[in-house]
C-alpha positions, 0 to 999 in steps of 0.5 A: 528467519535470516542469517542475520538474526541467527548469529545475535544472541539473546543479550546482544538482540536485546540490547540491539532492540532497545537501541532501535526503540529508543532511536525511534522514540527520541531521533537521537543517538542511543546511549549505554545508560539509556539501554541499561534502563530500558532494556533491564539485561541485569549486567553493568553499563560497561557490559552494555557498551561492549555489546554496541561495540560489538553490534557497531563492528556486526554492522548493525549500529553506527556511532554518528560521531565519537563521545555519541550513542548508536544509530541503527543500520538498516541491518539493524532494522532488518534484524530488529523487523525479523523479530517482531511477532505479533504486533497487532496490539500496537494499535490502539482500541480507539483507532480501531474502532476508527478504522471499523466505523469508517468502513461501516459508514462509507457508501462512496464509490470506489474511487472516493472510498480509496481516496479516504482509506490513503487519509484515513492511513495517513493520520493513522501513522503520520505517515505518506499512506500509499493506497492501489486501486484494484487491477483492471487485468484481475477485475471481473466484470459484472453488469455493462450499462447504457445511458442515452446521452443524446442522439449521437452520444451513449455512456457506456459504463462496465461495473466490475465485481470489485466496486470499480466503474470504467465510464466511456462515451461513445460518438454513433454514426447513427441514432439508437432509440432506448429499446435498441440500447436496452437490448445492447446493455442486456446482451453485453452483460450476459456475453462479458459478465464472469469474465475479467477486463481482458475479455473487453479486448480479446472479445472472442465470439461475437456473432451473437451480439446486436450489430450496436452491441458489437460496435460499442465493444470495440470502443470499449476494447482499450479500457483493460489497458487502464493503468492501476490508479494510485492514491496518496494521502498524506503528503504534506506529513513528508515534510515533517518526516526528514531533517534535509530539505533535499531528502523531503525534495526526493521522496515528493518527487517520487511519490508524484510518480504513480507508475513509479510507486505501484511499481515499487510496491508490486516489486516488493510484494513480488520479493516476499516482503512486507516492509523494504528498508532504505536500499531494499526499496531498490530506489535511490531516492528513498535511500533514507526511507522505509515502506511496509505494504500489505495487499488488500483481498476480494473474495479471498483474491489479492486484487490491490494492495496499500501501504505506509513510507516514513524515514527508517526510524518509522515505528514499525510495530505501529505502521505494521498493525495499522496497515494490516487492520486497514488492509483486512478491513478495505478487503472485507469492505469490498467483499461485502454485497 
């Protein structure tokens, strides 16, 4: 619990929460009246504008302009977030068996699958769905395969135990028949198999590997430096999401960025969080925005992870349930056999 959330009392954390929930539902300034109804404290409206004056002062509400309702702060938000507890039955039965059938049904490989999972968040929330593919340091390898492509060319492709494939062809300097490649995948496999996508570089011991075997490790040796790919679904929904044109402009432009945004989600999940609002996000162009990230399991191991971005005014209990539902469900999905 913050500092922040200890010096509310009850009525003023009530009469904080009705403003944030009414903000989220209506995009307009919140009025006494309006929490008097909703939030059912049994004192008079006047009492109720004493508490958002009071709440406006703390720094957790803003009047846009006099005569007007309040607005949240972001320490409005992040008083009003701290304080959720379980928000699992936010989701709906319906979406949920949305998001069970679509992970019982899919049988495309990895990258497809992340691809849909991002859709599949997206128009679950109606927000931009932000899905990482699992890290290549952490993958453990599982079997690497040889196909004859033709005299001089083989495809290498090294399977991992998180569903992930890493294709490489490779030019030879000589032929090598389908015994001789066969021998190669055998003995590739039984040295790398266990080991994580680093072994592909750092190799170790090699002398026990066919001359052919050897030679396609080393062409295989910067496939660990692969960056973590990023999928976005939801996009076009951004510009829904903003009332400025330059602000939908900004958050377009960052999320083009992949390097920028798997990094911005491992910054916020290195901090401990699960959702970073406005300034949290650290990034400037996100002034106005919220994203709430969550990792995805593989036998019980952090491996990628996913997340939502809306405006500040996101239904948080909403966007929290689904993208923990999604998150446990793609973990499981992987996990399985």
């Amino acid at each position: 619990m913050s500092s922040q959330h200890a010096t509310l009392s009850g009525r003023k954390a009530a009469v904080l929460r009705a403003v944030v929930e009414g903000y989220i539902s209506t995009t307009q300034p919140v009025g006494s009246n309006h929490v008097s109804e909703i939030a059912d404290l049994g004192v008079s409206p006047a009492t109720v504008r004493n508490e958002m004056l009071a709440l406006e002062q703390a720094g957790y509400l803003h009047q846009p302009h006099t005569s007007a309702g309040r607005v949240p702060t972001e320490k409005g938000y992040r008083h009003f977030v701290d304080s959720l507890t379980d928000v699992s039955d936010t989701l709906g039965r319906s979406e949920r068996r949305q998001v069970r059938d679509f992970f019982e049904t899919t049988h495309s490989e990895l990258e497809q699958m992340l691809a849909d999972t991002s859709a599949l968040l997206a128009e679950l929330t109606a927000y931009a769905a932000l899905v990482v593919a699992p890290q290549h340091s952490s993958a453990t390898i599982r079997s690497v395969n040889l196909v004859d492509l033709s005299q001089w060319q083989v495809l290498a492709l090294v399977v991992y135990e998180n569903g992930s494939v890493d294709k490489r062809t490779i030019e030879m300097d000589q032929p090598a028949g389908a015994v001789e490649l066969g021998q190669a995948a055998d003995g590739l496999t039984e040295f790398l198999a266990g080991q994580p996508a680093s072994a592909l570089r750092e190799r170790g011991d090699t002398t026990r590997l066919t001359p052919l075997a050897a030679r396609i490790l080393d062409s295989l040796a910067d496939l660990s430096d692969a960056e973590e790919q990023l999928y976005v679904g939801g996009a076009a929904q951004v510009a829904g999401l903003f009332d400025a044109t330059d602000t939908v402009r900004s958050v377009l432009g960052v999320l083009e960025k992949q390097l920028v945004v798997v990094s911005l989600v491992r910054d916020i999940l290195d901090r401990g969080l699960s959702v970073a609002i406005g300034s949290e996000t650290g990034e400037v162009s996100l002034a106005e925005c919220s994203l709430i990230v969550a990792p995805y399991e593989v036998a019980g191991r952090p491996v990628g992870s996913i997340g939502v971005l809306g405006p500040t005014r996101m239904n948080y209990p909403q966007a929290l349930a689904a993208v923990a539902v999604v998150s446990q469900n793609l973990g499981d999905r992987l996990s399985s056999p």
